[in-house]
C-alpha positions as CSV (number, residue, x, y, z in Angstrom):
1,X,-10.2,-2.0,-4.9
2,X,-9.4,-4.7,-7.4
3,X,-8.7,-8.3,-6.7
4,X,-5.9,-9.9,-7.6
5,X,-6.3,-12.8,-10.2
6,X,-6.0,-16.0,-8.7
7,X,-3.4,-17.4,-11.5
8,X,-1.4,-14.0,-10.8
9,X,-0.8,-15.2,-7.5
10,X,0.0,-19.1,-8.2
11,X,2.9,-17.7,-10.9
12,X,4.4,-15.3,-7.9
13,X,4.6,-18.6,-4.7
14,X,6.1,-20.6,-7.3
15,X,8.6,-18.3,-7.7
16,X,9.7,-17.6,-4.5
17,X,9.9,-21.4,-3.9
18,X,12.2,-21.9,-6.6
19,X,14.3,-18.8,-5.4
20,X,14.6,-20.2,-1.9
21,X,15.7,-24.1,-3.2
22,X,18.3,-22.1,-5.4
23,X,19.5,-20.6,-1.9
24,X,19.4,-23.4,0.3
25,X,21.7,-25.3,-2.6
26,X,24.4,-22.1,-2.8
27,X,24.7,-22.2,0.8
28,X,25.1,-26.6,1.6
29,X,28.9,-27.1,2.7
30,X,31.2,-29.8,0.1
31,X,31.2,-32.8,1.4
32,X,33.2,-34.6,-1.3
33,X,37.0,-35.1,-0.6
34,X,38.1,-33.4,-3.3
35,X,36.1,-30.4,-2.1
36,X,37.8,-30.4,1.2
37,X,41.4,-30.6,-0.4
38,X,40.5,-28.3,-2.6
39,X,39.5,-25.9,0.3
40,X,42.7,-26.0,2.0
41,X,41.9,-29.1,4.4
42,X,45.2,-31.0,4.6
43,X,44.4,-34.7,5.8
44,X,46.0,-35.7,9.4
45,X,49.3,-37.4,9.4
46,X,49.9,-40.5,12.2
47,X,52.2,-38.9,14.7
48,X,55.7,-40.6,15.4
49,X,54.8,-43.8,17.7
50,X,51.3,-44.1,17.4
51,X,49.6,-47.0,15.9
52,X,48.5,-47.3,12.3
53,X,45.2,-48.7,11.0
54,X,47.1,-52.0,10.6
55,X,47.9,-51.8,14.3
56,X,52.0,-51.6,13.6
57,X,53.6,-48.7,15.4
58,X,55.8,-46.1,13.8
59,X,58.9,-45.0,15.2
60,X,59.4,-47.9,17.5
61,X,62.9,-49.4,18.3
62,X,64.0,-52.6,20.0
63,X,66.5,-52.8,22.6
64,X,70.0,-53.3,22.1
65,X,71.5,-56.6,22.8
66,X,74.9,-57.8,23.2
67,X,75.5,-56.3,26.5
68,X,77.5,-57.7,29.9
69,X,80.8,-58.1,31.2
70,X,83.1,-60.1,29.6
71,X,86.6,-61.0,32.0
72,X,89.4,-61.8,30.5
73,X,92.4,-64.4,31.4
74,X,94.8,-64.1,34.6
75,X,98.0,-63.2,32.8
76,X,101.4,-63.6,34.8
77,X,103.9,-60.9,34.7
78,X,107.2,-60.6,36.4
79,X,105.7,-58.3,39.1
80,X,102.6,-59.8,39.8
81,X,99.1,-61.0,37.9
82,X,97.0,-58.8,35.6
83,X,93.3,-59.5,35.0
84,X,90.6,-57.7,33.0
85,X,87.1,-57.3,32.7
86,X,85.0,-55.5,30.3
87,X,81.4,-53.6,30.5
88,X,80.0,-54.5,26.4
89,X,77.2,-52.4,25.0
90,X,75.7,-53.7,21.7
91,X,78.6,-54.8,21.0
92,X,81.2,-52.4,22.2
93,X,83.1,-51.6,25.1
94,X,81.7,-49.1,27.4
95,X,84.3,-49.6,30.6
96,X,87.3,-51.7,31.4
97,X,88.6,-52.4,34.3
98,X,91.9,-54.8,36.0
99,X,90.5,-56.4,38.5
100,X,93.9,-57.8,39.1
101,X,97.3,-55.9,39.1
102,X,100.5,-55.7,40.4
103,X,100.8,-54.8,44.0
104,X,103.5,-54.1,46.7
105,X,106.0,-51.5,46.9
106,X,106.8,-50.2,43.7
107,X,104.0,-51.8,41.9
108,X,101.7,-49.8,43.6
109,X,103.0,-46.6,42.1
110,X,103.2,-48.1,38.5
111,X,99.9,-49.6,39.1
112,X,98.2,-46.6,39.7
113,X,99.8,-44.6,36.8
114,X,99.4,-47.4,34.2
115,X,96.3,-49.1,35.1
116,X,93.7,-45.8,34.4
117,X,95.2,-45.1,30.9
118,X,95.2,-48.7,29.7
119,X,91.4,-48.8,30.6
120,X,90.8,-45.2,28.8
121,X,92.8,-46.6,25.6
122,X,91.1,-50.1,25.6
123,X,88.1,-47.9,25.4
124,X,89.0,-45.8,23.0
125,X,90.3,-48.1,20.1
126,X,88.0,-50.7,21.4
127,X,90.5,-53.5,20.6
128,X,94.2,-54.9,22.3
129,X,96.0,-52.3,20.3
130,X,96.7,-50.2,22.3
131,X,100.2,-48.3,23.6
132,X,101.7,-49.6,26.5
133,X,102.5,-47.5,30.0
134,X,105.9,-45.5,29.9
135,X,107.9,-46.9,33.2
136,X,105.5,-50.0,33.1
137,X,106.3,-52.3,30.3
138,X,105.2,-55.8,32.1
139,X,102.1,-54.8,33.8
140,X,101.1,-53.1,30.0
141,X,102.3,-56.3,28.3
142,X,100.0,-58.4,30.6
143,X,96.9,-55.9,30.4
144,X,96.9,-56.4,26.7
145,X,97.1,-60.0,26.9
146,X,94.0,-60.8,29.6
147,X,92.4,-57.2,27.3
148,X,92.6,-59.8,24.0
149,X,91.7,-62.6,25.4
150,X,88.4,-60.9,27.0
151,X,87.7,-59.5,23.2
152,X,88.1,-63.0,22.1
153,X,85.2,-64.2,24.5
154,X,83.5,-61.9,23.5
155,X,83.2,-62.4,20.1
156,X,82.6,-66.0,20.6
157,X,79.7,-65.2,22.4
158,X,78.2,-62.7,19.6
159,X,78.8,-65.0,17.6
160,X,76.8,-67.9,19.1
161,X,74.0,-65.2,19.4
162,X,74.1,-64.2,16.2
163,X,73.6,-68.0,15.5
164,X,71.0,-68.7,17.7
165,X,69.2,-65.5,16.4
166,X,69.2,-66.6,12.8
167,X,66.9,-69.7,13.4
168,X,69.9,-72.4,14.1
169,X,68.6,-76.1,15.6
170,X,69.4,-76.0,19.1
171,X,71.2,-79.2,20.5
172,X,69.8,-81.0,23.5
173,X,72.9,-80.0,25.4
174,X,74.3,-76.6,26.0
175,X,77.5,-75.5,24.2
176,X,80.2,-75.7,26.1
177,X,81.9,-72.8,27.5
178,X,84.7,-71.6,29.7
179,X,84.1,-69.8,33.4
180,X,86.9,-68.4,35.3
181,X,86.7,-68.2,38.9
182,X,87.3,-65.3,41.3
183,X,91.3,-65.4,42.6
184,X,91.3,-67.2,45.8
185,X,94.6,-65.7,48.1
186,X,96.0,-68.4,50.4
187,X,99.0,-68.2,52.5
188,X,101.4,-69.8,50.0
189,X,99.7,-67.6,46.6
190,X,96.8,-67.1,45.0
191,X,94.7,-69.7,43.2
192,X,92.4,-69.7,40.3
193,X,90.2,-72.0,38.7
194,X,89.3,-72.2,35.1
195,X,86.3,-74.7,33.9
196,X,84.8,-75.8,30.9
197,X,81.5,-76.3,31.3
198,X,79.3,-78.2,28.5
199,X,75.7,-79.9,29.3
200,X,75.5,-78.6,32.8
201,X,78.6,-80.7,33.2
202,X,82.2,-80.0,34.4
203,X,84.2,-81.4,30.8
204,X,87.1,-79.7,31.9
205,X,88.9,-78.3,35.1
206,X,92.2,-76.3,35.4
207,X,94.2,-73.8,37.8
208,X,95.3,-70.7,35.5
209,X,97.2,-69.6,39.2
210,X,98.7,-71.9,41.8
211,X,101.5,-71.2,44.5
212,X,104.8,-71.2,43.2
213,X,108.5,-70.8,44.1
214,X,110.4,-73.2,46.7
215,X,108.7,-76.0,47.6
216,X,105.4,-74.5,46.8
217,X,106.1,-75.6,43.2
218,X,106.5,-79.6,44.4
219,X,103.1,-79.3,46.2
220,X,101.5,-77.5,43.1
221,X,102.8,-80.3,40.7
222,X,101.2,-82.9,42.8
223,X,98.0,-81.0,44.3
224,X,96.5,-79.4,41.2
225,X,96.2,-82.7,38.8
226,X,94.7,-84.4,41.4
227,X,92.2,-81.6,42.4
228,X,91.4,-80.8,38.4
229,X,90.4,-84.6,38.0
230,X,88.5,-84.9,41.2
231,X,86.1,-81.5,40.3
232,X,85.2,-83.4,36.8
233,X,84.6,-86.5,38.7
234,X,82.4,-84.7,40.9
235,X,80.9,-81.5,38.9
236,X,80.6,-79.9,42.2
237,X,83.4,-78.1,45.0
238,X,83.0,-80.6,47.5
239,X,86.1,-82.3,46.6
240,X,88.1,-83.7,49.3
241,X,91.9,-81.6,50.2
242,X,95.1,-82.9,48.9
243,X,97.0,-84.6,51.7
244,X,100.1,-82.1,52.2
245,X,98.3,-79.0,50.2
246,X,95.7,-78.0,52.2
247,X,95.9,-74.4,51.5
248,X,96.4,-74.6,47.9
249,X,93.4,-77.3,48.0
250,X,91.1,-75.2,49.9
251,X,91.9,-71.9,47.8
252,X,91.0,-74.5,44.3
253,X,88.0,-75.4,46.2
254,X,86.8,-71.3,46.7
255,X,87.6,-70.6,43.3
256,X,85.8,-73.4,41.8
257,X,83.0,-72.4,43.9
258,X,82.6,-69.2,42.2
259,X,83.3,-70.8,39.1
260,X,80.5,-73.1,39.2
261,X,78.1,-69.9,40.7
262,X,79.1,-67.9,37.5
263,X,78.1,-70.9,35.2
264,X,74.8,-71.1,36.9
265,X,75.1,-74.3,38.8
């Protein structure tokens, strides 16, 4: 049998190497980018909320501000007092509410047919312009006017947000402000205090409602100045009673109470 010849067989193994290498290369996956677009692999998109590379997040959103309850002024009306207050959401109105109206008798009736679709208008056109109450003219008159005057603080207070939010110097001393008490009832009428309050400091006190008609109206007129000086004087409620007024002096000193607690001191 013949032998093979040894450079015969050198020619054939370096044949079949070189086949194999050619394999092994045909078969090694792309590892360039383009190759894997090319291929069909889309690349993966940050989802809604989660943090880029830069660390920012996408899809985030900051709270709304503007928001409380804003009250309005006591407004008198030939049947009674009308008062009031507003729920405010980024800036709008979400509820209102009277947290005074006329009561007694007759009022009663008118108050509860008036009073729920004055709230849904105010609502609704989010502003004083609204229609007033078939069959109840005064307590719609008043409604509108405490309504505007709560829109009024309102703004004001955007306002001085929006001012304190654009990068404006604060003062050493707070701005001053206006706080209405809670409606203190006495024997003789209600009474309600109204304070301006700047630096932490009473600058200003007043009764929006005191007792009237019949002698009530002599004991108001000499009572009330008396009172509004001495809660400046003192910045606090422990202000001593009005010789002859004791009622209407100890329903000023509840409502300036409640005054002071909404203003924070």
């Amino acid at each position: 049998m013949r032998k093979s010849h040894p450079i015969r067989r050198v020619v054939l193994a370096t044949a079949a190497t070189v086949s194999g290498v050619v394999l092994l290369l045909s078969l090694k996956p792309a590892s360039d980018p383009a190759a894997a677009s090319a291929a069909g692999a889309a690349p993966q998109q940050p989802v809604a909320g989660q943090q880029s590379p830069q660390g920012g997040q996408q899809g985030g959103a900051q709270a709304p501000a503007g928001s409380g309850t804003v009250t309005g002024d006591a407004t008198q009306t030939q049947y009674g007092t009308v008062q009031v207050r507003l729920t405010v959401a980024s800036g709008k109105i979400t509820k209102a509410e009277a947290v005074q109206a006329p009561k007694g008798g007759l009022s009663d009736q008118k108050t509860a047919m008036a009073v729920p679709k004055l709230n849904q208008e105010a609502v609704a056109a989010q502003s004083a312009q609204i229609d007033a109450v078939s069959g109840a003219t005064y307590t719609s008159d008043g409604y509108k006017k405490s309504l505007q005057s709560a829109l009024d603080r309102m703004k004001t207070s955007a306002g001085s947000s929006t001012g304190a939010s654009a990068g404006s110097a604060p003062s050493g001393a707070a701005q001053a402000r206006t706080v209405t008490g809670k409606v203190a009832q006495t024997q003789y009428g209600p009474v309600q205090v109204r304070i301006t309050v700047s630096g932490g400091k009473i600058t200003k006190a007043e009764a929006v409602q005191a007792p009237k008609g019949g002698l009530s109206d002599q004991k108001t007129a000499m009572a009330v100045p008396r009172l509004n000086q001495e809660a400046v004087t003192a910045g606090t409620a422990h202000i001593d009673a009005v010789s002859g007024a004791t009622y209407t002096s100890t329903g000023y000193q509840q409502s300036l109470q409640s005054a002071l607690d909404q203003a924070g001191g």
